[in-house]
N, C-alpha and C positions, 0 to 999 in steps of 0.2 A: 874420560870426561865427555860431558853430553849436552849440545846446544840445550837452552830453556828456550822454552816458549810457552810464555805466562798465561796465553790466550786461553780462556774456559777454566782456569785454574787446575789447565792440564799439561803437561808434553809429552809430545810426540815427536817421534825417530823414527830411522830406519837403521836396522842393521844390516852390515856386512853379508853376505854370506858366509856365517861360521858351522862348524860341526864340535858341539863338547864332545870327547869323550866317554863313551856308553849310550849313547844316546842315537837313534837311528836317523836320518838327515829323512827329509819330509820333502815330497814333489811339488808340494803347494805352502803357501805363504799360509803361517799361522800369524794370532793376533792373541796377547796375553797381557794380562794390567800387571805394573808394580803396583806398589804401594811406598811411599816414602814420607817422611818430617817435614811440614812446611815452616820452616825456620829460617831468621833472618843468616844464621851462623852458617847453614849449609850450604851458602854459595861464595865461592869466591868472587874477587876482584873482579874476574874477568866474566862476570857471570854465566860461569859453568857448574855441575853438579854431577858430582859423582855418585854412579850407583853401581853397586853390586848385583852385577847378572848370577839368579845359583838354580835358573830350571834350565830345562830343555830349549833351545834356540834353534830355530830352523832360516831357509833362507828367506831374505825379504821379510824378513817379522816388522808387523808394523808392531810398536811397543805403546801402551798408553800409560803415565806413571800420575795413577791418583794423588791428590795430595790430602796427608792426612791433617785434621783442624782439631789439635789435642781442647781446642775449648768448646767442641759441639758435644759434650758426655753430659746425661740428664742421672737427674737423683730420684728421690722416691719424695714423696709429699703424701703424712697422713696415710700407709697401707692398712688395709682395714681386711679381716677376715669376718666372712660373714658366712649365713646358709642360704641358699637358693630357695625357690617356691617349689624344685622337685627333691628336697630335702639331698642336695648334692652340695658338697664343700667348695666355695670356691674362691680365690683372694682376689681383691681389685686393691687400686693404687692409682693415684693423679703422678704424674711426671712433670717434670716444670725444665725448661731448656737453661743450661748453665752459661749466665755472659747472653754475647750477641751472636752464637752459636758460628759455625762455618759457611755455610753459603754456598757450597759447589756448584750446586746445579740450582739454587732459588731460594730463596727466604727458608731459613729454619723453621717449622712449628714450635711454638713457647710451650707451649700444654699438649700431653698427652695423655690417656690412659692404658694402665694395661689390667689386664680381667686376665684370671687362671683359673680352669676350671677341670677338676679330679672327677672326668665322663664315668671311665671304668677305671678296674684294678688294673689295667694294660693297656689304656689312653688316656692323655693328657692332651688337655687344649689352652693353646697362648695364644690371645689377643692384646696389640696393640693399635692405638684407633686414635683419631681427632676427637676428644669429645665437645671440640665448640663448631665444628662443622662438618655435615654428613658428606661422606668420601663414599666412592662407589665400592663396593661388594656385591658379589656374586651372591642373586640371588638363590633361595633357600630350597627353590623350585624346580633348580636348573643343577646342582649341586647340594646335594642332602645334607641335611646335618642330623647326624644320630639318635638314638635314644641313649639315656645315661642310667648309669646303674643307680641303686641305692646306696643311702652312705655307708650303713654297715658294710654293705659286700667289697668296699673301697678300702676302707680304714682296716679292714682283716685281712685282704687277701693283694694288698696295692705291690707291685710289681716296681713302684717307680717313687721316690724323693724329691719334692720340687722345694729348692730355695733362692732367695735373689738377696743381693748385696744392694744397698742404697745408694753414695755415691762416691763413684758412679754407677749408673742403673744399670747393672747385670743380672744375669740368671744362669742358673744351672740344674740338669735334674740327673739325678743318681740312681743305678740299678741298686736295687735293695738288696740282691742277694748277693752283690761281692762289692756292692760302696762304689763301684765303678763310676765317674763321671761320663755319661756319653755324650749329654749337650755342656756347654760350657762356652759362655760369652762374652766372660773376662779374659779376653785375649790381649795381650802386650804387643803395641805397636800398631793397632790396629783403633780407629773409633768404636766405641759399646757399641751407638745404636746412632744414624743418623735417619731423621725424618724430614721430610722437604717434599715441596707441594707436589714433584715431577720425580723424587729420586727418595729408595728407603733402602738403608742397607744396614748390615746385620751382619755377625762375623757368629761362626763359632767353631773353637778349637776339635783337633783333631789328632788322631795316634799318628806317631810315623807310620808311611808306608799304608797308608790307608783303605783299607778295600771295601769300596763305594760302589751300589749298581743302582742304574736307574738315570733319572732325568732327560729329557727325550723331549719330539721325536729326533733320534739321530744313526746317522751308519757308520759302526768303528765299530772294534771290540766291546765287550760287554762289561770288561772292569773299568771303571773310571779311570785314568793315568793320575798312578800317587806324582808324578813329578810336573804334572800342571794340567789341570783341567779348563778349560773355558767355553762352557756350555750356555749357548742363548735358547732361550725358549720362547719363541714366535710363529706362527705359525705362517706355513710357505710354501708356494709351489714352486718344488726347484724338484728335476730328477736326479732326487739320490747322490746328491754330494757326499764323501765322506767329510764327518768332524766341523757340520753347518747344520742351524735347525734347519727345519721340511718341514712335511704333512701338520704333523700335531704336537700339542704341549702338555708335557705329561710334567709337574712338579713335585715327584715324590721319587724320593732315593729310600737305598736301603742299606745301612754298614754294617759289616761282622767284624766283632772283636771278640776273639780266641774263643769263638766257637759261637756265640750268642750273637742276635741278632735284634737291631731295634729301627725304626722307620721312620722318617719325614715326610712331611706332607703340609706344603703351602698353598689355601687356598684362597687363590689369588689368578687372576685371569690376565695381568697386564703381562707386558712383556719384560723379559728379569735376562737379565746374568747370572751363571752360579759357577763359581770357579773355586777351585782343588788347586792350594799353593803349596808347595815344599817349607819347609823353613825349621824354626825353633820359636814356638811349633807351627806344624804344619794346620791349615786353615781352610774352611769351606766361609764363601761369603756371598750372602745374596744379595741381588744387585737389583730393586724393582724400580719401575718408573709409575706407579702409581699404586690407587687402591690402598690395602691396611696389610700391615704382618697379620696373618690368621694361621696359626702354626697347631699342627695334630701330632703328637708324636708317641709311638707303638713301641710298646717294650716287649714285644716277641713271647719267649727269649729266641725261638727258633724262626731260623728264614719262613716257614710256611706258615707258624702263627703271625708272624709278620702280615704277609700279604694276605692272610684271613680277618685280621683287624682293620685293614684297608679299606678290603673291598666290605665289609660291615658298615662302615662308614659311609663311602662315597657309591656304593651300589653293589651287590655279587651280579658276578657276569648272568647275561641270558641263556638257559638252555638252549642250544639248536635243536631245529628239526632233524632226524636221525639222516636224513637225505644228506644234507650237508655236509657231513663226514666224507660222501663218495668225490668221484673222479668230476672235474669242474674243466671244462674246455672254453679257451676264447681267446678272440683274434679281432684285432684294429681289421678289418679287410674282408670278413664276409659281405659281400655287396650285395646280396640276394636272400629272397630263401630257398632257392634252387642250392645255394653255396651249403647250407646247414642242411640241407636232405642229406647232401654229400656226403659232408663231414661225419654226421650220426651213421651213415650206410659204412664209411670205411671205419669205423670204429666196429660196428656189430663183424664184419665180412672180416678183418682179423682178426676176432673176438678179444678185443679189449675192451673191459669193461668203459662204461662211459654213465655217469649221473647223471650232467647238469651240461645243455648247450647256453651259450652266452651269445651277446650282445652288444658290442661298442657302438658306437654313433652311429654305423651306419644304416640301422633301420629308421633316422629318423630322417623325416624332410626338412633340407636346410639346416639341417644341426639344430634342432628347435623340439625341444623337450616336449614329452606327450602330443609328441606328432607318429605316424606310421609312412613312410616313404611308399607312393603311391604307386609307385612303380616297379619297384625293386622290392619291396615287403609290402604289398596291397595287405589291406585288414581282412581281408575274407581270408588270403592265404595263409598268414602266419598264424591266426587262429585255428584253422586245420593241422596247420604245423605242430602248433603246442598239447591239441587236442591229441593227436597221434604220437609225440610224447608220451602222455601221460596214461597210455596205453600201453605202453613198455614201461610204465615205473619210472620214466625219465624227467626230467624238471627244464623250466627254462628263465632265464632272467635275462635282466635288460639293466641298463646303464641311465643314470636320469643328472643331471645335473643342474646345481640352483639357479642359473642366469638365465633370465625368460628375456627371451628376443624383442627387440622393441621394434613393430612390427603393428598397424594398426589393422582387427580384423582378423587376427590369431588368438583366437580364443583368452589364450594363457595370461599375453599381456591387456588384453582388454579389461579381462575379468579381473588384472592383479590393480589395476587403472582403478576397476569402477570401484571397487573394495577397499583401496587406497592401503594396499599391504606391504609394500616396496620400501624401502631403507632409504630416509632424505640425504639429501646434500647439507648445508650449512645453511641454505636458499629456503629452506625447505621443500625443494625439488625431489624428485625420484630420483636418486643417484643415476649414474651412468657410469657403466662397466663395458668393457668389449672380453668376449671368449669365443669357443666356435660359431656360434650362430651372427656374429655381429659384435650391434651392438644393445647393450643386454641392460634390465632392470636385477634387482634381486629381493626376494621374498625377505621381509622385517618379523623372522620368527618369535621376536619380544611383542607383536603383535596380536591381537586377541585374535583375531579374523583369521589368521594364516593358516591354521589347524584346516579352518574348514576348507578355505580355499585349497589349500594341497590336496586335500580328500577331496576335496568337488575335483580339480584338475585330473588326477589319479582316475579316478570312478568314471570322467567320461573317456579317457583314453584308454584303459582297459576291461571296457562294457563285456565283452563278449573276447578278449584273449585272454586265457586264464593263465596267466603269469607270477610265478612262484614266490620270486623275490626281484627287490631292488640292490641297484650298486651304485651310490650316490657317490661321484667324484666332483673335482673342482672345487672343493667345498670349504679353502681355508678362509674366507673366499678366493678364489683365485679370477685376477682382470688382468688385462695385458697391457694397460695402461700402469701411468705410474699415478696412485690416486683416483680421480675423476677422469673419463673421460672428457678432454674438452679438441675443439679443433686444431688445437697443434702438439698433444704429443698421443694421438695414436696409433699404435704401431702398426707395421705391417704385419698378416697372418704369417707363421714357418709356411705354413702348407697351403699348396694354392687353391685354398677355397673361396670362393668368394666373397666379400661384404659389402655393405652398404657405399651406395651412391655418393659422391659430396653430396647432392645436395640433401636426401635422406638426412646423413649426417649433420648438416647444416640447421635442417629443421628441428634436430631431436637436442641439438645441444643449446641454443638461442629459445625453444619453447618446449622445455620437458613438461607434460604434464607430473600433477600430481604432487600435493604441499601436507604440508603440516600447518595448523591454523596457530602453535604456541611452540615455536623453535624451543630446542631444551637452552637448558644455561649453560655457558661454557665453562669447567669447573677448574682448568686449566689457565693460565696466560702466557704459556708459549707456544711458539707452534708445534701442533700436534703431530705431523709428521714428523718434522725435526728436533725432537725435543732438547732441552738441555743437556742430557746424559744420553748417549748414543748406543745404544745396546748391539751387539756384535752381528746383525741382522745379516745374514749373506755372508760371514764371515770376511767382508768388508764394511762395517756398520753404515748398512745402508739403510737410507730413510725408509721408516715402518709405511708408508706407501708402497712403498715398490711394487709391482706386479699384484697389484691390491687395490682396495676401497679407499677412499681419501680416510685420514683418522678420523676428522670431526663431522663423520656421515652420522648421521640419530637417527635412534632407533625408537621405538614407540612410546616406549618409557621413559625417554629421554636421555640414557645411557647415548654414550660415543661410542663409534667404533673403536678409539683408543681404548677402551677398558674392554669390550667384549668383543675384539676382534677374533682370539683364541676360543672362544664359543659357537662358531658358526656350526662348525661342519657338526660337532657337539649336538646344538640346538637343533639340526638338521637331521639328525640320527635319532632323538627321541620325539622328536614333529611326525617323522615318518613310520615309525614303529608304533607310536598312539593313534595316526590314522589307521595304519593297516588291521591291529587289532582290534579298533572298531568298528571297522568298514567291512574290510575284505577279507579279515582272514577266518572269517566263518568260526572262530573259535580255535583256529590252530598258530602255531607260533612263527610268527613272520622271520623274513629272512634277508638281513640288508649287512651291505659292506662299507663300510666306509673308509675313504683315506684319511681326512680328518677326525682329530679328536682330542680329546680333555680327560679330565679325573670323571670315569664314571661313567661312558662311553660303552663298556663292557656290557652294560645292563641292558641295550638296547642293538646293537649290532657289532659284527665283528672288523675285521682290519686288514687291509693287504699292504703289505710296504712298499707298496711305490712305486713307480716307473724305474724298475734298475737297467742292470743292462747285460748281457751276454756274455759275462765275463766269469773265468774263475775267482776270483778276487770277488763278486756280486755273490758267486755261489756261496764262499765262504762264512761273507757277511752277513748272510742269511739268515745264519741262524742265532748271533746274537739279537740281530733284529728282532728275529719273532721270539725269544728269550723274555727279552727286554718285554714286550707287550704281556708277556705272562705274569712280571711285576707290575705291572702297571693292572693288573687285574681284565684284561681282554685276552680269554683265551683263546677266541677264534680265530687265529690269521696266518696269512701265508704270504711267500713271496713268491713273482710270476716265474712260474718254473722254466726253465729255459732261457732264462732271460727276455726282458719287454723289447729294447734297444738296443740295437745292430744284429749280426747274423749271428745264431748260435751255430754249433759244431755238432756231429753225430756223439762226440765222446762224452763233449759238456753236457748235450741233454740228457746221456745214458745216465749219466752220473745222478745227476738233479733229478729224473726220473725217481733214483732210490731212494735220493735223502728228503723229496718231498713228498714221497709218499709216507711220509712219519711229521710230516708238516699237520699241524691239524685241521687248517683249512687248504684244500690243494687244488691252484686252479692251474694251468698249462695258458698262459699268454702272451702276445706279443703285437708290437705295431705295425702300422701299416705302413705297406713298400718293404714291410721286413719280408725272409725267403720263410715259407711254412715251415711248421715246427710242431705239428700233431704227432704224436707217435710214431705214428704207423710212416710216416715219413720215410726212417729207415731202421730194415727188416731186426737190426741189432737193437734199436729203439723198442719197438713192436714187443720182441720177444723178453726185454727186460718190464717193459709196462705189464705186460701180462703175469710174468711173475710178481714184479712186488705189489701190482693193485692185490692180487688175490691173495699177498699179506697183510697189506691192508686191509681187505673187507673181513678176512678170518677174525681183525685185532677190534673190527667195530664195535664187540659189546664191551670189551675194556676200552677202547675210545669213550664211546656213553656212558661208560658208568665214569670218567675221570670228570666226563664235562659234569655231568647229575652232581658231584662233588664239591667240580671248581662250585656251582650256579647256587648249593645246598649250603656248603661249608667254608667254600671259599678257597679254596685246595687249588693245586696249580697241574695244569694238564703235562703240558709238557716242563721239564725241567732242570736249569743249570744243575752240575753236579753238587754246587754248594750247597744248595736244597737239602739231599739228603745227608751230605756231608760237611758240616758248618764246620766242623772242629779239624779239620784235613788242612793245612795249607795247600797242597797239590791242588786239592779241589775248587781254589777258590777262584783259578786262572785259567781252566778248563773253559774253550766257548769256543770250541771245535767237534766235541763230543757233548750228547744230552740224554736226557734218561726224558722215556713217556712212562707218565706218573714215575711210582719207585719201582717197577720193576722190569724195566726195559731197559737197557741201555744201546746207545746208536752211534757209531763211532764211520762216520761218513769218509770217502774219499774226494781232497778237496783239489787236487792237483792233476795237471793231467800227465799222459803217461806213466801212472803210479798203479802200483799194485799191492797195494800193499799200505795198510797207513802205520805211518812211520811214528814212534814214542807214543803209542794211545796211551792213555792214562785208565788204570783199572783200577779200582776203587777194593779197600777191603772184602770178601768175602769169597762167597763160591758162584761163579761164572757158567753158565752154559750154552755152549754154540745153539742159536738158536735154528737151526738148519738142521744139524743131527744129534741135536741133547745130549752129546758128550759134553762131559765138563771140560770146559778151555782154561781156568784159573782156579786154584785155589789160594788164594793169598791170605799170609796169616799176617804180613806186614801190616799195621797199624795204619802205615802212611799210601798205601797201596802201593801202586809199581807201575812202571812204562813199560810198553813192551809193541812189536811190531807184532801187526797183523795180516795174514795176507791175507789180499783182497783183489780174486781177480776180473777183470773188467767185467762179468757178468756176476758180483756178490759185492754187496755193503756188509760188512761184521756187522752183526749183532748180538746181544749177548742175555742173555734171561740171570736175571738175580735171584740169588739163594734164598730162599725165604717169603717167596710170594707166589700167588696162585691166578692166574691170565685165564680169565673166561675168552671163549673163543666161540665161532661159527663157522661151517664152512660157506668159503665164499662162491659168490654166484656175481652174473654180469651188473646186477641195480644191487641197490641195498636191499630195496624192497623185497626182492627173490632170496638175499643172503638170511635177512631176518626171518625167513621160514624153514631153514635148515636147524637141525638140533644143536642144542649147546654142548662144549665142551670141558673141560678145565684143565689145562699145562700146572700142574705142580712143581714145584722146583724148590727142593728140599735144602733147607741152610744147614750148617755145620751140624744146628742140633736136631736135625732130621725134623724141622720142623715149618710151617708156613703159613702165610695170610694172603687173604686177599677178598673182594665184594665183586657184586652181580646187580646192575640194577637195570633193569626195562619197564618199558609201559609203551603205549602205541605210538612213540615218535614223533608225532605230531601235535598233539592237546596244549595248548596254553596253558591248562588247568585242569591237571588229571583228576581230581577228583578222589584221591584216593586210588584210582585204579591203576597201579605201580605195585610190582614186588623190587624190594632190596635186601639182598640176602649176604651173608658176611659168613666167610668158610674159613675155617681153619682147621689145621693136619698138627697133630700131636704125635711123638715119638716115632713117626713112620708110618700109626699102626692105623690110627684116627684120624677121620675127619666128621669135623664138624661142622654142620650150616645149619647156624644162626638165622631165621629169617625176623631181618628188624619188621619188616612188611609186605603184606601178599595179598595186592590186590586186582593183581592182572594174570590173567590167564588166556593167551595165545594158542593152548596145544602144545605148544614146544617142548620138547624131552630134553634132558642132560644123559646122552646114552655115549656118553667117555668120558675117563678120566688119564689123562696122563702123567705119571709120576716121574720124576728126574729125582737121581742120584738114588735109586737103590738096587739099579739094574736090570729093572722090570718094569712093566708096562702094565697098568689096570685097568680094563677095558672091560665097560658092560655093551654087548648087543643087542641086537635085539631091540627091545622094548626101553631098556634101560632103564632109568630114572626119571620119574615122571612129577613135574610141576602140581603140587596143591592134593597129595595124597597125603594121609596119616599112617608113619611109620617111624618105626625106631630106631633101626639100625638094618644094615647091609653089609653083605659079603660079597667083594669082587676078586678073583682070583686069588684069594687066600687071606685080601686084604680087609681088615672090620671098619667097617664107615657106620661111626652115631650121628642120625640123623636126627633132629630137631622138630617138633610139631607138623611141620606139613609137607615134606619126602618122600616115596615109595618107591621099590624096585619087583620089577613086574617080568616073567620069563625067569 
């Protein structure tokens, strides 16, 4: 029995410290909703109420138990099927609210509509919307909306059944090819559908045992927990909590049932709740505090048609420049440019390779964006610096972040003053933020002006240093106030850097320049910070201010920060990627990192997760983490190898060393005051970096050709096991081991003191050490097998898959020298002596090659053939294909010499006994 507390038409408790049974006891306080009958019968005398606890309980749970209002359920009014103007099927329907609806969180809406519309044979779109007053939506510009197919191609080839029941108003849509219901909204005991000016929520049913991936940003494992999920999506600057949002908000999951694979995708920028409840049956229900249901949903049927109908939608990722791919170095704490001579000299003098030097704050003066520290990184010198980079094939990047110093006589904020491009208050003032510099404005990228202004700022701070790329942090936004800065609550800096004066302070908060002449309208009536329904912010639901912009800051359009606060870093990543493409980057393909980010974020730069910290437990996490961004359609990203926070170990970073050189973005960082952590540090370090970069840069033309794929096709770089194997239950709970593309797999050592990784999980087929091309498995088991692998502290298992073919290079110290060596191709022969695999290059660089690209597609028939396919050949480097390596027939095929030469007309060839039919444009020379 359990106190009530009517207040909010919620209660709230604490529990005990209990442990169920099965169930692993948790370090930290979890937060989870019931749901229960608000009925006058279910409380006694004494007014108590009993509920039935049946998830997972940890200690200190704070519990919140919604109350359900069996008379907020809406009917259908008049559904009309009509056709579109682009000759696409689609249904609308009015909804009318039944009674005087529930009220939790604010007045019911009486009228609704919803609109359904049949895009493609394998996307469906559900809208439901206010149609007597416009609500905010993500505009069209900032988040895409697709093209649709024709109706024939629909109506022939449609993948999916959409039906709804009237009342009450549900819906559901069925796979066509086994009847399967995969959405389903008529859930018992739960409301259909509540709408309310501050609160929309939505249930829909779910199989026991549910296997969910996706919804982010967040660090845990990578399967959703079938016994309770409570996933907020807000965007936050926190380091790397587990099991609390952070950086970005990603609202798209992906479920497999018995093998098939289908996609959600809400687009919607407010902040929500989605939580994964156990029961009869078990239930997924979103929880938004504004905006409309805008609902996409992908009928696969396989995990990677999945994420390729996605990213169709909402953008395919950007190709990087081929640089990208190499060795990325940086450290909180270079204070000079004397420090980065240094650090590139001990990288060559042990020859480890090294790409790309970096940049934290510390080149800038005062912590004040497109500044050059006048002292410690003078402009003349780091320009010499980058110059003689770039003489080695070496690249260099810098760190920019959005809050411009308020600061009168610093270009940045003068010019963002005179331009009037800054994100109001409620006053209509220039908001006020405080980060490293102070105390800070920030740039109103719903602003016309801002484009140019970032490009004007940009253009004069790096006139004459030719700088490769950006790394925009800070960006969800992140303030250290709670809301506005005002004179009593901000805070003091962690780190003793300096800020502003009282009276500085004094002046900028009593006379902010800088207004809006038509404050927007407030669309809301409660507070925006606090709203009515508290969504699990911090994993204490704390006010969506926190460490943030006030909610009701406007934006140019008039939009609030409450609706497009998950848009910053977002709107910041495609701000920065349309200047650089226009401005600077001369026609080649820009190169930005972001922490923040949204649906679609892929398109414009990649991602690193976050300030973690030096732990095995961070190592581990890893690589769900960056899992998880390859659903979410961003395949560039990495997490800071060695950990960012506190000291790492010689063994920890030997380790991280292996597993992130298979990271697809790999950078080496860490903070300041932290103990150095380069390489070369220690001589065990050194000589492991040395080995796996130069399997890394051998694996860089099947790297490029996965990205050319993800950015073409939509394909995923790296990959959970379930990927390739939907139909595997083993497979599905695998997020310790990862396959690049389909024919790698990598089976990491996460523990220390280990040698060995303990129960890997091998996947049906035929396995080959990739170290000495014996085969290490052949498994005829269906379900694959576990098995220990030893792995001693100078080797990460890896494994080469039967049936695919690894174009290769040999490696060198840059890319740039690696991509002049000949190609080669590792064959690796499946059961039926047979294999696949593609080649694609062009110069690395070009935005817009022009056609001047070959991609070519090989495949080995009975052992005996091979054939390459060239879909296109428009590039030609000189480069030969003078090897071949075949696995699993005992023998090695090797042409020398001259080999096999790019863009010659030939038939067919003989290498060691072996006949290769060559395709249109092949030749073997010697």
């Amino acid at each position: 029995h359990l106190p009530v507390d009517s207040s909010n038409n919620s209660i709230y408790f604490h529990i005990h410290p209990v442990v169920f049974q099965g169930f692993q006891q948790q370090k930290r306080a979890s937060h989870f909703s019931f749901v229960i009958p608000k009925y006058p019968q279910s409380l006694d005398g004494s007014d108590k109420l009993q509920v039935s606890v049946w998830m997972s309980l940890y200690p200190e749970i704070e519990v919140s138990l919604n109350v359900i209002c069996n008379k907020d359920f809406i009917r259908v009014n008049a559904p009309s099927l009509k056709i579109g103007n682009h000759n696409q099927t689609y249904i609308s329907g009015d909804l009318e609210l039944r009674e005087e609806g529930c009220g939790n969180y604010g007045p019911d809406l009486e009228r609704l509509k919803f609109f359904v519309e049949h895009q493609t044979a394998n996307r469906l779109h559900l809208k439901i919307f206010d149609p007597t007053k416009s609500r905010y939506e993500i505009p069209e510009d900032i988040v895409p909306i697709s093209s649709i197919e024709p109706v024939q191609t629909i109506q022939s080839d449609s993948l999916y059944q959409f039906s709804y029941k009237t009342d009450p108003f549900t819906f559901s849509v069925v796979r066509t090819s086994n009847q399967e219901q995969i959405i389903n909204t008529d859930v018992s005991g739960v409301d259909s559908l509540v709408f309310e000016d501050q609160y929309l929520e939505i249930t829909f049913e779910l199989p026991d045992d549910p296997n969910i991936f996706g919804l982010g940003e967040v660090v845990r494992p990578l399967r959703r927990d079938p016994r309770g999920t409570f996933q907020t999506l807000w965007n936050r600057d926190a380091a790397t909590p587990t099991d609390e949002n952070v950086y970005g908000d990603q609202p798209f999951y992906m479920e497999i049932r018995n093998g098939t694979a289908h996609g959600v995708f809400l687009r919607n920028s407010n902040g929500m709740d989605v939580t994964i409840i156990p029961g009869n049956p078990p239930k997924l229900t979103w929880k938004v505090i504004g905006g409309v249901f805008d609902f996409y949903f992908f009928l696969g049927p396989t995990p990677a048609d999945v994420i390729a109908q996605y990213t169709e939608l909402v953008g395919r990722p950007a190709l990087p420049p081929y640089w990208a791919l190499g060795y990325h170095q940086c450290r909180w704490g270079y204070h000079n440019v004397s420090t980065l001579y240094n650090v590139v000299s001990e990288f060559r003098n042990h020859k480890i390779p090294l790409e790309t030097i970096w940049n934290d704050l510390d080149y800038m003066e005062g912590f004040k964006d497109f500044t050059w520290n006048s002292i410690n990184y003078p402009r003349e010198e780091i320009a010499k610096f980058v110059n003689i980079l770039h003489e080695n094939d070496q690249h260099y990047v810098v760190i920019v972040d959005p809050g411009i110093k308020i600061e009168h006589g610093y270009w940045a904020y003068d010019e963002g003053v005179k331009r009037d491009i800054f994100i109001k208050n409620a006053r209509g003032e220039n908001i006020v933020g405080q980060v490293w510099p102070g105390l800070t404005n920030f740039p109103d990228w719903f602003n016309k002006d801002t484009e140019k202004y970032w490009g004007d700022a940009i253009e004069k701070w790096l006139y004459n240093v030719d700088v490769d790329g950006l790394w925009i942090d800070m960006n969800e936004p992140a303030s250290w106030c709670r809301g506005e800065c005002t004179d009593v609550n901000i805070v003091e800096q962690i780190l003793p850097y300096g800020q502003a004066n009282d009276q500085e302070i004094n002046n900028i908060l009593n006379n902010g320049p800088g207004s809006i002449t038509s404050p927007a309208t407030i669309m809301y009536n409660s507070n925006l910070n606090d709203p009515p329904y508290r969504i699990d912010n911090g994993g204490a639901r704390l006010p969506l201010d926190s460490l943030t912009l006030s909610m009701d800051a406007r934006h140019a359009n008039g939009f609030l920060e409450y609706d497009v606060h998950n848009l910053y870093g977002h709107m910041e990543a495609m701000t920065t990627w349309k200047v650089w493409t226009k401005r600077f980057g001369k026609g080649k393909r820009p190169f930005i990192i972001t922490r923040s980010t949204f649906a679609g974020t892929g398109k414009y730069a990649g991602h690193w997760t976050g300030d973690n910290s030096a732990g095995w437990d961070d190592l581990y996490l890893s690589i769900p983490g960056i899992l998880n961004f390859q659903i979410f359609g961003i395949p560039l990203v990495g997490a800071d190898i060695c950990g960012f926070n506190g000291r790492t170990t010689e063994e920890l970073c030997l380790r991280w060393i292996q597993l992130g050189s298979f990271y697809p973005f790999m950078r080496n960082h860490n903070a300041l005051l932290e103990s150095s952590q380069e390489p070369y540090i220690w001589p065990s370090v050194a000589a492991t970096s040395r080995r796996y970069l130069r399997i890394r840069y051998s694996l860089l033309p099947y790297y490029y050709t996965l990205f050319y794929e993800s950015h073409t096709y939509g394909s995923m770089v790296l990959r959970p096991l379930f990927v390739e194997y939907p139909h595997i239950k083993s497979a599905l709970v695998v997020d310790k081991q990862f396959m690049l593309g389909g024919g790698i797999l990598v089976s990491p050592v996460l523990l220390p003191q280990k040698f060995e990784v303990k129960d890997a999980y091998v996947p049906p087929g035929i396995w080959y050490n990739f170290y000495s091309h014996n085969i290490s498995f052949e498994v005829h088991d269906n379900s694959g097998i576990y098995s220990d692998i030893k792995a001693p502290l100078n080797e990460m298992p890896i494994h080469l898959r039967g049936g695919h073919i690894i174009p290769m290079q040999r490696p060198r110290m840059t890319t740039a020298q690696s991509r002049k060596t000949n190609y080669y191709l590792t064959i690796s022969l499946d059961e039926n002596k047979s294999a696949k695999g593609t080649l694609y290059f062009d110069d690395g660089e070009s935005l817009d090659v022009k056609g001047k690209y070959t991609y070519i597609s090989y495949t080995v028939y009975n052992q005996s053939t091979l054939v390459a396919d060239v879909n296109w050949c428009g590039y030609d480097d000189g480069i030969i294909l003078d090897k071949i390596i075949i696995l699993g027939i005992n023998r090695v095929a090797s042409a020398k010499d001259d080999g096999i030469v790019l863009k010659r007309k030939v038939s067919r060839a003989t290498l060691n006994g072996i006949e290769f039919e060559m395709k249109e444009v092949m030749a073997v020379y010697g």
